[in-house]
C-alpha positions as CSV (number, residue, x, y, z in Angstrom):
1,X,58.2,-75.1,-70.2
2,X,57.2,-75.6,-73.9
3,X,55.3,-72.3,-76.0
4,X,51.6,-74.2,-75.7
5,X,52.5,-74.7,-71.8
6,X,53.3,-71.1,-71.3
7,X,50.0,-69.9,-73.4
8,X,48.1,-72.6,-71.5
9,X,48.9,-70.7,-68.1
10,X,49.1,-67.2,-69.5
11,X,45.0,-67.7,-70.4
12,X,44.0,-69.7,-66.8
13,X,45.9,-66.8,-64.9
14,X,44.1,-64.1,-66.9
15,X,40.6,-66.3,-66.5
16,X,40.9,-66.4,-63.0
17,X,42.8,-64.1,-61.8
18,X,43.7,-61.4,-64.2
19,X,46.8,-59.7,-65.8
20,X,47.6,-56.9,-63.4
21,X,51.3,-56.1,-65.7
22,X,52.9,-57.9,-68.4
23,X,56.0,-57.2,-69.8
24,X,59.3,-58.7,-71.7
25,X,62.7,-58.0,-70.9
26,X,65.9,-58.5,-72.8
27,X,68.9,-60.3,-70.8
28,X,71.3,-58.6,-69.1
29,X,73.8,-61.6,-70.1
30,X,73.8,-63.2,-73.7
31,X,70.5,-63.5,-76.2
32,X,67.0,-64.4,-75.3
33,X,64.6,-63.1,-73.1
34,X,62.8,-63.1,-70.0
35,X,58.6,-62.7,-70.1
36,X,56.9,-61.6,-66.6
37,X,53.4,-61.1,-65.7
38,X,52.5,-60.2,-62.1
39,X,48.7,-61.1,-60.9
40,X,47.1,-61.1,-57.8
41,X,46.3,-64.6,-56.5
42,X,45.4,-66.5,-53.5
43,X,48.8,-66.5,-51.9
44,X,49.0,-62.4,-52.7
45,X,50.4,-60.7,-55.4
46,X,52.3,-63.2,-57.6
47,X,55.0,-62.9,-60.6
48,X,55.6,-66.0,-62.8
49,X,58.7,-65.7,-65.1
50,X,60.0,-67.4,-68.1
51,X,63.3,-67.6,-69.6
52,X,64.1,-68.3,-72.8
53,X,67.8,-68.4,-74.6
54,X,69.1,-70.3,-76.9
55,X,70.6,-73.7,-76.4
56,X,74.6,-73.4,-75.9
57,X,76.6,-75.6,-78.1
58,X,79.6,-75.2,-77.2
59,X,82.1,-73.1,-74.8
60,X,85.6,-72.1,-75.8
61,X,87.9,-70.4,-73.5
62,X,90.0,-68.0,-75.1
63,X,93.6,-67.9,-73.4
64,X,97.0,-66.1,-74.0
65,X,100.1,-67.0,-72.0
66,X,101.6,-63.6,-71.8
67,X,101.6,-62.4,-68.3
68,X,98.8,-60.1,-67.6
69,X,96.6,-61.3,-70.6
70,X,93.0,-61.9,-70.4
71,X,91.3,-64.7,-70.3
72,X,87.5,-65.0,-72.3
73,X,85.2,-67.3,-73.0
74,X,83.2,-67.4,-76.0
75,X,79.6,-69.4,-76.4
76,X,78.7,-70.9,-79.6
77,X,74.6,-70.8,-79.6
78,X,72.1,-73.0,-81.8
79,X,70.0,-71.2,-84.1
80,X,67.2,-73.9,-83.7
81,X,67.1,-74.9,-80.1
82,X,65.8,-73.1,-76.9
83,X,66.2,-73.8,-73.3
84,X,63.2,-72.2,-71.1
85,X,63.4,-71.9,-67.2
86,X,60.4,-71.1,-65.5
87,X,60.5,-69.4,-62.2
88,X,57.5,-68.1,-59.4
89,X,57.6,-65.6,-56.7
90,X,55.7,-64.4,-54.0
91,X,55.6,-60.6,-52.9
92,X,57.0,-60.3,-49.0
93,X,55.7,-57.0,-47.8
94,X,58.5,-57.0,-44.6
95,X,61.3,-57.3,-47.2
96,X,59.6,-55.0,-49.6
97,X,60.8,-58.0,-52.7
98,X,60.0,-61.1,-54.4
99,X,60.6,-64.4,-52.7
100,X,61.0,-67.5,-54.6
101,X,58.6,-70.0,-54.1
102,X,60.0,-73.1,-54.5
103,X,58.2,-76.4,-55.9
104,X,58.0,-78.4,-52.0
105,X,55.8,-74.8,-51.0
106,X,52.8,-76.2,-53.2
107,X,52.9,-80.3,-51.6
């Protein structure tokens, strides 16, 4: 999901249903970051998510053949390109945690 996508749906939720939090988080794994906002809609309460990172180049594993050595991998990112995931769950009250809802739940 493009930047003018994102902002597209950021504005209808907050026209129709209203922001109830908003917040960015940093990854717990590599660069980029992770927006939520959390509304309440007609399926109950509701948090969309985008990811955003930076497009990986290239993967190296980083080897030694000494006997107990570690093995690594290092990631080469692009400075230019992003790679967004876009992700929406649905607030079970038995479970007390989000559910994904999954693209066949809308058709």
């Amino acid at each position: 999901m493009n930047d003018n996508k994102w902002q597209n749906l950021i504005e209808t939720i907050e026209e129709r249903f209203g922001i109830s939090q908003r917040k960015t988080e940093a990854l717990e794994k590599g660069p980029g970051e992770k927006e939520i906002i959390i509304f309440s809609g007609p399926l109950g309460k509701i948090k969309v998510e985008r990811t955003s990172r930076p497009l990986v180049l290239e993967k190296r594993g980083i080897v030694s053949k000494r006997i107990g050595a570690k093995a690594d991998v290092e990631y080469i990112y692009s400075d230019t390109e992003k790679v967004q995931k876009f992700r929406a769950y649905k607030w079970n009250g038995d479970t007390n945690d989000w559910e994904e809802i999954s693209a066949e739940d809308f058709t």
